[in-house]
C-alpha positions in Angstrom: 212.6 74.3 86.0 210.4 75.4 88.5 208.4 77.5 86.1 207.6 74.0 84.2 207.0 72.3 86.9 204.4 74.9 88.1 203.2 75.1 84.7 202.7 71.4 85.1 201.0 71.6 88.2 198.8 73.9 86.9 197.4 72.5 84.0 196.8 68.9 85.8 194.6 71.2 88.3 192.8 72.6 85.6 192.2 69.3 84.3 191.0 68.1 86.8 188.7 70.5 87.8 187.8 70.7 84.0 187.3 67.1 84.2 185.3 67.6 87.9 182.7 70.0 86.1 182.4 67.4 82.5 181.8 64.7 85.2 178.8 66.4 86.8 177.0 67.5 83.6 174.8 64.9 81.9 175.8 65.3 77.8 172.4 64.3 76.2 172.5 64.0 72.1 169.6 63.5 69.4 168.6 64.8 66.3 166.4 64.3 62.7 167.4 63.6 60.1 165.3 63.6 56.4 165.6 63.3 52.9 162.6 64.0 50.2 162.1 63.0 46.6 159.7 65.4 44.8 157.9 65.4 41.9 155.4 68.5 41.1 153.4 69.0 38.0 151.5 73.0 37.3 152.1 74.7 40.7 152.1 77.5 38.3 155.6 78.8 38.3 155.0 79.9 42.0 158.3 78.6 42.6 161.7 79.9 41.0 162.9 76.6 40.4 160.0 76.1 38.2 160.5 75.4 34.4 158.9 75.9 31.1 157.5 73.0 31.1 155.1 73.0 34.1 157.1 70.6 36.3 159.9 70.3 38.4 161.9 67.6 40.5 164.3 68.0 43.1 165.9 65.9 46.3 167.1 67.7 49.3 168.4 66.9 52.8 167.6 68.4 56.0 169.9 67.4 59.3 169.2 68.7 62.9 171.3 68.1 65.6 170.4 68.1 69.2 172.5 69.0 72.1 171.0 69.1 75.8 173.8 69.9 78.6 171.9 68.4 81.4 173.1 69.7 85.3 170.2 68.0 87.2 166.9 67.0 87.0 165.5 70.5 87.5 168.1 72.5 85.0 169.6 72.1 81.8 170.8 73.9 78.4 169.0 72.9 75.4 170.8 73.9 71.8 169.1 72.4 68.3 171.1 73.3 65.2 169.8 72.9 61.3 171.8 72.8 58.4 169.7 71.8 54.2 170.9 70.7 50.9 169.5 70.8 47.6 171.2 67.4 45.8 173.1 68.9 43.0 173.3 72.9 44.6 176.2 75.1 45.3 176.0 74.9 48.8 176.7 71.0 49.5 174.9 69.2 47.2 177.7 69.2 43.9 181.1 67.2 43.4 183.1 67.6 46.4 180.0 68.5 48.8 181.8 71.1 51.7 178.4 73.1 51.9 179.0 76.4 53.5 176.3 78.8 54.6 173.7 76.8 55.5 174.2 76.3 59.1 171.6 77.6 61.6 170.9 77.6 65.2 167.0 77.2 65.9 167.6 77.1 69.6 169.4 77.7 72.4 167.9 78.3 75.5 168.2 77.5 79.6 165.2 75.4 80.7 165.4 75.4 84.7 162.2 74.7 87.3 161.6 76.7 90.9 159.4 74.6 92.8 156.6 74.3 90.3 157.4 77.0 87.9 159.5 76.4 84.8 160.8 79.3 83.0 162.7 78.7 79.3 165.0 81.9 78.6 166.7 82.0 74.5 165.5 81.5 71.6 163.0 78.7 71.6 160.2 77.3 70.2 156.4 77.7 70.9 152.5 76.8 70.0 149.8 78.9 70.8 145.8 77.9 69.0 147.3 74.6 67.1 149.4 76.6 65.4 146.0 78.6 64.0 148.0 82.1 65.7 151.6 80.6 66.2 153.9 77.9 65.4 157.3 78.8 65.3 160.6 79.6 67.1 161.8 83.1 68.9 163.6 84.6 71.0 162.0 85.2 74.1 160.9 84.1 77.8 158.4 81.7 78.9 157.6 81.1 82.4 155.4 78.2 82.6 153.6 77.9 86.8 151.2 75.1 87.5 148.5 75.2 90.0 147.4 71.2 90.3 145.5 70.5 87.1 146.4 74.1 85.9 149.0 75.0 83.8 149.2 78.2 82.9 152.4 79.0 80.5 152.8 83.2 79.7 155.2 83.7 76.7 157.5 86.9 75.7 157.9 86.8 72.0 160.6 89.4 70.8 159.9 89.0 67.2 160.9 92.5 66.1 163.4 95.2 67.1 164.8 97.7 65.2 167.9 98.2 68.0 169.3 95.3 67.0 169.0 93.9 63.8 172.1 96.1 62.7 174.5 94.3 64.6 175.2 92.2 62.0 175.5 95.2 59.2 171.9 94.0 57.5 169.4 97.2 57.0 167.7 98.6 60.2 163.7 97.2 60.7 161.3 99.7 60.5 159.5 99.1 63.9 159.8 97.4 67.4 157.2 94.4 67.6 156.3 91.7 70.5 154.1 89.6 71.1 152.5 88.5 74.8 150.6 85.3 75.4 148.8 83.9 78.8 147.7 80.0 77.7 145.7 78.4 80.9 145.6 74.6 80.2 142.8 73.4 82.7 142.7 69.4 83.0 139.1 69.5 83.6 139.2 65.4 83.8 141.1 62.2 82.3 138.8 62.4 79.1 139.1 66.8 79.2 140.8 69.8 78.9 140.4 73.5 78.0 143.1 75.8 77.1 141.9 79.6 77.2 143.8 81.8 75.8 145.1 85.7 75.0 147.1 87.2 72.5 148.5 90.7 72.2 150.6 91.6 69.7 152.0 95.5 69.9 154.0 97.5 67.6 155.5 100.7 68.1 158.3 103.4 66.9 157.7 102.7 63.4 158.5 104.8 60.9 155.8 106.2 57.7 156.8 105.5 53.5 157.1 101.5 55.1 155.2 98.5 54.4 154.9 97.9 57.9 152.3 98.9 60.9 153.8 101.7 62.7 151.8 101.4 65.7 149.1 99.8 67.4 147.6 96.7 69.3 146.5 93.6 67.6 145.0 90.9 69.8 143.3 87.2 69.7 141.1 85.6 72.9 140.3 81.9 72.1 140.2 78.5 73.3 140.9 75.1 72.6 138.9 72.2 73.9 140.3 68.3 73.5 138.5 65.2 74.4 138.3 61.7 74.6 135.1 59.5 74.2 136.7 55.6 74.6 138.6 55.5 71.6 137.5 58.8 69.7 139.2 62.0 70.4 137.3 65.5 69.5 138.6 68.5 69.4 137.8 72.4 68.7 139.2 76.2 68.8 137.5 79.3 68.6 139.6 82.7 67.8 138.5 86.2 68.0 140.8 88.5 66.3 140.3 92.5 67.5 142.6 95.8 67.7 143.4 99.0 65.7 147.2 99.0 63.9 147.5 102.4 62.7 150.3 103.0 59.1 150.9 106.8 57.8 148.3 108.3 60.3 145.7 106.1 59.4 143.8 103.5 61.4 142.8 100.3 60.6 140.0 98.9 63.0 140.7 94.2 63.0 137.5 92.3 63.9 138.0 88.7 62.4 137.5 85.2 63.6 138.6 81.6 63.2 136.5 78.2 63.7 138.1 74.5 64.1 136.7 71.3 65.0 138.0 67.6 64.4 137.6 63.8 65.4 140.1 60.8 65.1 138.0 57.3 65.8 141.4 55.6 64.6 140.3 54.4 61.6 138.3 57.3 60.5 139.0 61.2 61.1 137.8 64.1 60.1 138.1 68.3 60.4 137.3 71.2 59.0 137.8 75.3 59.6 136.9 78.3 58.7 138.7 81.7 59.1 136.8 85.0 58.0 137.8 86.6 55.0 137.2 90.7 53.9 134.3 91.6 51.5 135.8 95.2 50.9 139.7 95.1 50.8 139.3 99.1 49.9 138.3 100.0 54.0 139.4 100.6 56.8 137.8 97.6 58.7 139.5 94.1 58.0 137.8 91.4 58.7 140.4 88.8 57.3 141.7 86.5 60.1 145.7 86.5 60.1 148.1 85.1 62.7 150.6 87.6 64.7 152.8 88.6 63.0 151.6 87.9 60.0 150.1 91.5 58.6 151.6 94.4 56.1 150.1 97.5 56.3 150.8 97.2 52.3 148.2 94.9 52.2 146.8 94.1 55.6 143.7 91.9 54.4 146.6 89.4 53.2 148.6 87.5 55.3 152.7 86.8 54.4 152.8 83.0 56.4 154.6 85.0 59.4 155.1 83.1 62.8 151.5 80.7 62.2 151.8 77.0 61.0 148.9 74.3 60.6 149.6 71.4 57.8 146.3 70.4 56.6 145.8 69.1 52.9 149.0 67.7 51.0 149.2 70.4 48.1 147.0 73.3 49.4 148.5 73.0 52.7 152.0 71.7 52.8 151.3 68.5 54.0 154.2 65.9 55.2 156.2 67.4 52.4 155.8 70.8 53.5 157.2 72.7 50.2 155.7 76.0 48.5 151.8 76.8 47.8 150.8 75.9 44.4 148.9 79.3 43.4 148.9 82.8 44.7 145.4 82.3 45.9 146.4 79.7 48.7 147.4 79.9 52.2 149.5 77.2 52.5 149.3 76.9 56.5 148.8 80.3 57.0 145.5 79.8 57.9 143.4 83.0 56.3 140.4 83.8 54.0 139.6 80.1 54.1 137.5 77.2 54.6 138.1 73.3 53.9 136.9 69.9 55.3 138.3 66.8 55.2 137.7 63.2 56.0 140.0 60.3 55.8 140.8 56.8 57.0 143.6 55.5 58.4 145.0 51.5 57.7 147.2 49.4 59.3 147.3 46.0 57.4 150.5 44.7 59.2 152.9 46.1 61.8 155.2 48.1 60.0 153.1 49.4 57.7 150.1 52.4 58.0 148.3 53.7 54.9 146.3 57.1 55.1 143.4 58.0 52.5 142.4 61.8 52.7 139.9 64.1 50.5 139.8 67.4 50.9 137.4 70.3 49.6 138.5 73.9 50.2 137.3 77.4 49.5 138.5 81.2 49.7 136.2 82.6 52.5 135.9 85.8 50.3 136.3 85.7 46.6 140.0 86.9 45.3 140.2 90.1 43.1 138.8 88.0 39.5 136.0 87.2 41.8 137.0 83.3 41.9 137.2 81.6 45.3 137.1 77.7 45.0 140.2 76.5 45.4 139.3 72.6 44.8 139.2 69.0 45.8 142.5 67.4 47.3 143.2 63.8 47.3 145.8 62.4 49.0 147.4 59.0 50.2 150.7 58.6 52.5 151.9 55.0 53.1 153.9 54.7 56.4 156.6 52.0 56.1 158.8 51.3 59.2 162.0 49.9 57.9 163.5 49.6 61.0 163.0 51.6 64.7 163.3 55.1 64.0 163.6 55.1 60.3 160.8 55.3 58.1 159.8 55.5 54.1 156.7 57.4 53.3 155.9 57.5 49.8 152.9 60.1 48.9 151.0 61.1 46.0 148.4 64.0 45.9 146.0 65.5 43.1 144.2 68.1 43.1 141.1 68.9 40.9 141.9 73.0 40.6 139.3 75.2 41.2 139.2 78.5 39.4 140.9 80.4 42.5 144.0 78.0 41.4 144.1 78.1 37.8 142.8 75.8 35.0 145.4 72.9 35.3 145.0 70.1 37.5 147.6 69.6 39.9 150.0 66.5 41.1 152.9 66.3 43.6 154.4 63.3 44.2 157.4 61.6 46.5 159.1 59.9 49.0 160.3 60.8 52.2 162.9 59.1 54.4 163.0 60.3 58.0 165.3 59.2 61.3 164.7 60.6 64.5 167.2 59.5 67.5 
């Protein structure tokens, strides 16, 4: 009897204390939530889903989850978790749903401040240049001080390493990879601020017969500059690419750049960049502008949309329903070998409804192996309907006239996307 009643005892203590700890943590929850309806017409069987006839249409689901464990106002434990369905797959989408395999954790991380530096420690997310260099989550440190109007955030990017990625049974990388960035956001003024910035990306203890870099250093030094003029906002980058990655004894010397400028006057915006392409893919000098990590040693003058992101155009970049590139030739937003303008309006008849109008015109920097390099003019149209806070209904349609870089058919994507954020 005693024995329960200690038993007893014990477990209303732990309880309690149990209890004690739930009581001081602050349980924060959100998420996103979206569903698309897609219609495409010749993306030229870029996509395996693609059929005989040219076109394809599909509705999927994608679900995040947010959970923030919240101790105090100066630390707390962020965790996001993703799981997608194709409507009619294997995994979810058929009779009886139960989707297994699709579950993934895209962060968890502790977020605590020390007087007036934070420092994020787990896999996280991160955006260095716009996205121009990287847009993407890691695992990895960032310890983010600020000096009055300076902040100046320096990022640890583990994004390779060949000691671990057997844990799990999978085949051993080839190399060790990181990535280092020191970002200085300087608040020059209410209508200005300038965000220097360097990149290094180095690779070592790779092995030769690979498609990867075995060694070497591979770094950007750039800035962004954003301003506001009354109601127009302006803003730029400039990227310097430079380094030498060296793959089966043989070095490969990197000096590329990328340009970017834009404007949003509300009703009107505008941008365009430009990011250098290689005349001779057969040397030893590349020239061609691509984002860490995105570069194989089995063809470093083309980039493999590795760590970067920026949506531009609907169809030749991704757009708002970010699916595959339409031709071999594009980028996507990978942003390399490449140069496109834009200019657009923006309408907002009645509250819940906004209407955007875009052309685009885009071109390889450097012609493509069949010595084509237009890839064509984009239209595109988005109408924003609120249906109620939080949930919205964007249907979009987009055409593009092909250039020869693309192909000879002319090229349509259409549907609707439903999106909740909470």
């Amino acid at each position: 009897m005693k024995k329960i009643i200690a038993s007893a005892v014990g477990l209303m203590m732990a309880g309690g204390i149990a209890t004690t700890a739930s009581a001081a943590v602050e349980n924060q929850f959100g998420g996103y939530w979206r569903t698309r309806f897609i219609y495409e017409e010749n993306y030229q069987a870029s996509s395996p889903i693609n059929n005989d006839s040219g076109s394809v249409s599909f509705v999927d689901t994608r679900t995040r989850l947010f959970y923030t464990a919240k101790f105090n106002d100066d630390f707390k434990f962020v965790n996001k978790f993703e799981f997608n369905t194709g409507w009619g797959d294997k995994n979810g989408g058929d009779i009886g749903a139960d989707g297994k395999g699709n579950w993934r954790v895209k962060n968890s991380y502790a977020d605590w401040n020390m007087g007036t530096v934070n420092t994020k420690v787990g896999i996280q997310s991160a955006i260095i240049a716009r996205g121009f260099i990287f847009d993407d989550d890691f695992s990895g440190v960032v310890v983010t001080p600020k000096f009055g109007n300076v902040t100046v955030p320096l990022v640890w990017i583990n994004s390779m390493n060949k000691e671990t990625w057997g844990w799990d049974g999978s085949a051993l990388p080839t190399v060790n990879e990181n990535i280092f960035a020191a970002l200085a956001a300087v608040k020059i003024s209410d209508t200005l601020t300038v965000t220097p910035y360097f990149v290094w990306q180095n690779i070592s203890s790779g092995s030769e017969k690979t498609d990867f870099f075995q060694s070497g250093d591979n770094w950007y030094l750039g800035a962004d500059v954003d301003a506001k003029f009354g109601s127009v906002n302006v803003w730029g980058s400039g990227i310097y690419e430079g380094g030498t990655l060296t793959h089966n004894n043989v070095d490969y010397s990197i000096s590329s750049f990328l340009v970017a400028a834009g404007a949003d006057a509300g009703i009107v915006h505008g941008q365009a960049f430009y990011a250098s392409g290689d005349d001779d893919a057969k040397d030893k000098d590349i020239n061609t502008f691509i984002s860490a990590p995105g570069r194989q040693a089995g063809n470093p003058t083309q980039s493999f949309g590795y760590g970067s992101s920026y949506y531009w155009a609907e169809i030749l970049g991704f757009g708002a329903l970010d699916d595959i590139n339409p031709a071999a030739h594009t980028t996507g937003d990978d942003i390399s070998n490449i140069w496109a303008a834009n200019i657009g309006v923006t309408l907002k008849p009645m509250d819940k409804v906004k209407v955007d109008f875009d052309v685009w015109y885009a071109q390889l920097a450097q012609d493509n192996a069949a010595g084509n390099n237009e890839l064509g003019v984009e239209f595109d149209a988005k109408l924003t309907y609120t249906i109620m806070e939080n949930l919205t209904a964007e249907p979009i349609f987009a055409y593009l006239i092909s250039g020869d870089a693309v192909g000879d058919e002319d090229i349509i994507e259409a549907g609707m996307r439903i999106s909740l954020k909470f």
